[in-house]
C-alpha positions as CSV (number, residue, x, y, z in Angstrom):
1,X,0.0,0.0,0.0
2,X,1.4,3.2,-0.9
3,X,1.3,6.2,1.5
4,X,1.0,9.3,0.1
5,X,2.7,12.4,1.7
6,X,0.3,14.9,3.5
7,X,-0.5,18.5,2.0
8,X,-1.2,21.2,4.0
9,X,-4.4,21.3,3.2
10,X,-4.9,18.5,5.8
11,X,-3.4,20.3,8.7
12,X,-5.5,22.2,10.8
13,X,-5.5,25.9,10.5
14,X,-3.4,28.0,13.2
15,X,-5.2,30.4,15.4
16,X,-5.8,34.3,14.3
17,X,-4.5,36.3,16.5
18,X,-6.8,38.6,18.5
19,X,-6.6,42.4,17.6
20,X,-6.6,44.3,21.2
21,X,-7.9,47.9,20.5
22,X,-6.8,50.4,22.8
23,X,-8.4,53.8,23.9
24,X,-9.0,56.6,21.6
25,X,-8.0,60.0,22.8
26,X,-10.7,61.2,22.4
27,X,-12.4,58.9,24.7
28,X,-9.7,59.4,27.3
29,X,-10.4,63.4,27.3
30,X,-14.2,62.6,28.0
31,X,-12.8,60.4,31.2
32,X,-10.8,62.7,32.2
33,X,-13.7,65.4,32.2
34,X,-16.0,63.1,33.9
35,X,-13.3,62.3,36.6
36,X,-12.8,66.1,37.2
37,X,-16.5,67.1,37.5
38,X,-17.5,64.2,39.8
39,X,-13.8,65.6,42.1
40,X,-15.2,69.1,42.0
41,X,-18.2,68.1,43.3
42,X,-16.7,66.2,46.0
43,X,-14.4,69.6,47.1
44,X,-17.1,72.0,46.8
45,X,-19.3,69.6,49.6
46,X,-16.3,69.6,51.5
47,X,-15.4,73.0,51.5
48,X,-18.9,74.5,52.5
49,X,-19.3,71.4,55.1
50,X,-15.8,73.0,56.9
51,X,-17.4,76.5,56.4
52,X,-20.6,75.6,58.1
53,X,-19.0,73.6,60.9
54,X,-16.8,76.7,61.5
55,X,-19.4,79.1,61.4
56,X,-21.3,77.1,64.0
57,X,-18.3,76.4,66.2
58,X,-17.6,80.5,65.8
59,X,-21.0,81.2,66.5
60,X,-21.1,78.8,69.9
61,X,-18.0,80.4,71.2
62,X,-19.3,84.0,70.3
63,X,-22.8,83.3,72.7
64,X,-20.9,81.4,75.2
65,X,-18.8,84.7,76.0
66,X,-21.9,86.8,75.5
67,X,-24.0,85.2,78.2
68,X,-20.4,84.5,80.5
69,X,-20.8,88.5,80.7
70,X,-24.3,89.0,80.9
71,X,-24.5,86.5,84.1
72,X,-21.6,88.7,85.4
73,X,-24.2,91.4,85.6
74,X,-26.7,89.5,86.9
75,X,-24.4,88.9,89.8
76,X,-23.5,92.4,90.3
77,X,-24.4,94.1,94.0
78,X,-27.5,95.9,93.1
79,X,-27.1,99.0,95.3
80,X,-23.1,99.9,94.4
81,X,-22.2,98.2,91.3
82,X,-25.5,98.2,89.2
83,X,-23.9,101.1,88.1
84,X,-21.2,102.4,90.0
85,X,-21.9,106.0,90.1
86,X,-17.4,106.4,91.1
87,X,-14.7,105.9,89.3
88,X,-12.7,102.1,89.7
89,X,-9.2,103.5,91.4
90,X,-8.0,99.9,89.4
91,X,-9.3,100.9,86.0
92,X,-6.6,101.9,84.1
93,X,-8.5,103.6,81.2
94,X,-10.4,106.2,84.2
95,X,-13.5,104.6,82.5
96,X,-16.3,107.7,83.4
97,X,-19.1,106.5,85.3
98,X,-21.8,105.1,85.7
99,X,-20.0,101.9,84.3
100,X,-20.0,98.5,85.6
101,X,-16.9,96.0,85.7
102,X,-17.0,92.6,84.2
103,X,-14.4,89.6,83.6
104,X,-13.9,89.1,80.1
105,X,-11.1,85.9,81.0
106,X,-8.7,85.0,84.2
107,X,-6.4,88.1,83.4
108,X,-8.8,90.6,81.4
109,X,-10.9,93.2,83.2
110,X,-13.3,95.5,81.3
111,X,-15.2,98.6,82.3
112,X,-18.1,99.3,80.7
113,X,-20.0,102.7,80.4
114,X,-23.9,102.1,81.0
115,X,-26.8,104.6,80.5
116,X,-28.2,105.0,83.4
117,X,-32.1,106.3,84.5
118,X,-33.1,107.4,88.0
119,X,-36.6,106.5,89.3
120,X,-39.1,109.2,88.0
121,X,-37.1,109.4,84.5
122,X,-38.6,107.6,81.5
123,X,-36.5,104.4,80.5
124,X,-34.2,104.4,77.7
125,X,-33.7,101.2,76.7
126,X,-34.4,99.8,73.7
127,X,-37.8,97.5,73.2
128,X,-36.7,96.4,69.8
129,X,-33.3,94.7,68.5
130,X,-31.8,97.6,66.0
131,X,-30.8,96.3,62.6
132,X,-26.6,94.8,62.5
133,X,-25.9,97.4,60.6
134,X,-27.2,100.5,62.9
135,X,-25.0,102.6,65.6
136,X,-25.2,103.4,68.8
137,X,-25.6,107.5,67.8
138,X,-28.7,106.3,65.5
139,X,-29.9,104.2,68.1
140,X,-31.2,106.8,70.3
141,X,-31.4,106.7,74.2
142,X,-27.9,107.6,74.8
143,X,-26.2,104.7,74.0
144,X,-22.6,103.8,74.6
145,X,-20.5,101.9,72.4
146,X,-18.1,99.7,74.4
147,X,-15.7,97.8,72.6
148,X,-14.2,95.0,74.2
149,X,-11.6,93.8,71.4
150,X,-11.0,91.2,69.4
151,X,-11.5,88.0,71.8
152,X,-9.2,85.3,71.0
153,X,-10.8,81.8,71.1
154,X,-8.1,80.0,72.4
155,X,-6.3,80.0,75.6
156,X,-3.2,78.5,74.9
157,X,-0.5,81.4,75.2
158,X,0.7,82.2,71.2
159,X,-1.7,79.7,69.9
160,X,-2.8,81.5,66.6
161,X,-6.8,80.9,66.5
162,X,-10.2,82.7,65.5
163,X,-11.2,85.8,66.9
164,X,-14.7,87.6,67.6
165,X,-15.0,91.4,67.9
166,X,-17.6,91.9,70.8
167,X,-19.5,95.1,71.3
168,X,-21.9,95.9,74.0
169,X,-24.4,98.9,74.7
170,X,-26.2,98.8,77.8
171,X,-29.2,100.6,79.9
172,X,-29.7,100.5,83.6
173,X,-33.2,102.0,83.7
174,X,-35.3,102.3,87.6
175,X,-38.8,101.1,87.6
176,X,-40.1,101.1,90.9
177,X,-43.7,100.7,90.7
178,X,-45.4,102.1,93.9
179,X,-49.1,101.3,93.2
180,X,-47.9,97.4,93.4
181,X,-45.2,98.0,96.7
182,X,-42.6,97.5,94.1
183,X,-40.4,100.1,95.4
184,X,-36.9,99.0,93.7
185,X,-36.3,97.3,91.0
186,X,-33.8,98.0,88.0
187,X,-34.3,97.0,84.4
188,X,-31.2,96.0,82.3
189,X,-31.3,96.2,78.6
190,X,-27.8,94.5,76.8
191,X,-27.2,95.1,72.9
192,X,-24.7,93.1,71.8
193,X,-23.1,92.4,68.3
194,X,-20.2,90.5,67.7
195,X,-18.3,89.9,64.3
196,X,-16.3,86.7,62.9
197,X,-14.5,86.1,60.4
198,X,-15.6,82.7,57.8
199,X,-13.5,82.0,55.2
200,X,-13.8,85.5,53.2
201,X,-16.6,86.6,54.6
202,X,-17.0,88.9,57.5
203,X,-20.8,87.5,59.5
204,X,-22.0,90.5,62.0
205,X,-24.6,89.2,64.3
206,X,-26.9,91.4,67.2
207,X,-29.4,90.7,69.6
208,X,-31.2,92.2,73.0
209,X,-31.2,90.8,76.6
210,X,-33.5,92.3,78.8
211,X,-33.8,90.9,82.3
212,X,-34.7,92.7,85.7
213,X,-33.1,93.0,89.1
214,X,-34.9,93.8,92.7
215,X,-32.8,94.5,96.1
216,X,-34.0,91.2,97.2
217,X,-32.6,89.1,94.2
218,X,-29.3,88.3,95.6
């Protein structure tokens, strides 16, 4: 039997090889565009959710010294110190009175000019919070602008940290009210603003305390 020799024709055709197509640029610009909107989106939520947290931590720290002072005056002995009609001999500034003196920290005094009503006189304070933008000359009723700096936030010596400018305007009006036996009683009326810095902008932000002392309150 004769074997005849095999063509190639009988052997089995070898694999293609398999094209790999790679990116077009085009199609890595549009990735690239994607990728850098979704990342903007990402810092803008995370810059404002910073700014609101330290607005809020700012705004915390601003009340929290606000109302340290106001209970200050609460406290305050109502026959010599709610005003003091004399001069502090440990004032260094000579504040003019009637004033009252408050604690702003463990080394920071403050003397602060008041506008102050005798029994018989009508009341001067304020029943309505003026506007953040109003003074204390348009304000009316005599009121005093004190300015107790820019209050650092922290307490750590040469720390570098926030700071809230802190102004106060205040009335001590007497309202005794004989026809009920209410022969002395004092009303105290605090405006008080303070400014902060967030980011690059400047937030100003006032309100009114009223409360009222009697002799027999302490």
């Amino acid at each position: 039997m004769r074997i005849l020799p095999s063509t190639n024709s009988d052997r089995p055709a070898a694999p293609t090889p398999r094209v790999r197509r790679g990116l077009t640029l085009l199609e890595v610009m549009v990735a690239m565009v994607l990728m850098a909107a979704v990342m903007v989106g990402f810092i803008g939520a995370f810059v404002e959710s910073r700014r609101v947290t330290e607005s809020s931590v700012l705004h915390a720290a601003a009340t929290s010294a606000v109302y340290g002072i106001i209970e200050q005056i609460k406290q305050l002995d109502f026959t010599n110190a709610l005003p003091s009609l004399v001069s502090d001999p440990g004032d260094p500034g000579t504040t003019s009175p009637p004033l009252i003196r408050v604690r702003l920290n463990q080394n920071t005094l403050k003397w602060l000019r008041v506008v102050h009503t005798t029994a018989g006189n009508t009341p001067l304070g304020p029943t309505t919070t003026p506007s953040p933008s109003a003074t204390a000359a348009s304000v009316g009723g005599g009121a005093i602008d004190n300015f107790l700096g820019a209050l650092p936030l922290s307490t750590i010596t040469n720390a570098r940290s926030q700071s809230i400018d802190l102004n106060f305007w205040i009335w001590i009006d007497e309202i005794p009210d004989t026809t009920k036996d209410v022969s002395e009683v004092k009303k105290v009326t605090v405006i008080y603003t303070y400014t902060y810095q967030t980011g690059s902008n400047t937030r100003t932000v006032r309100n009114r305390e009223v409360f009222l002392r009697t002799r027999f309150d302490q």
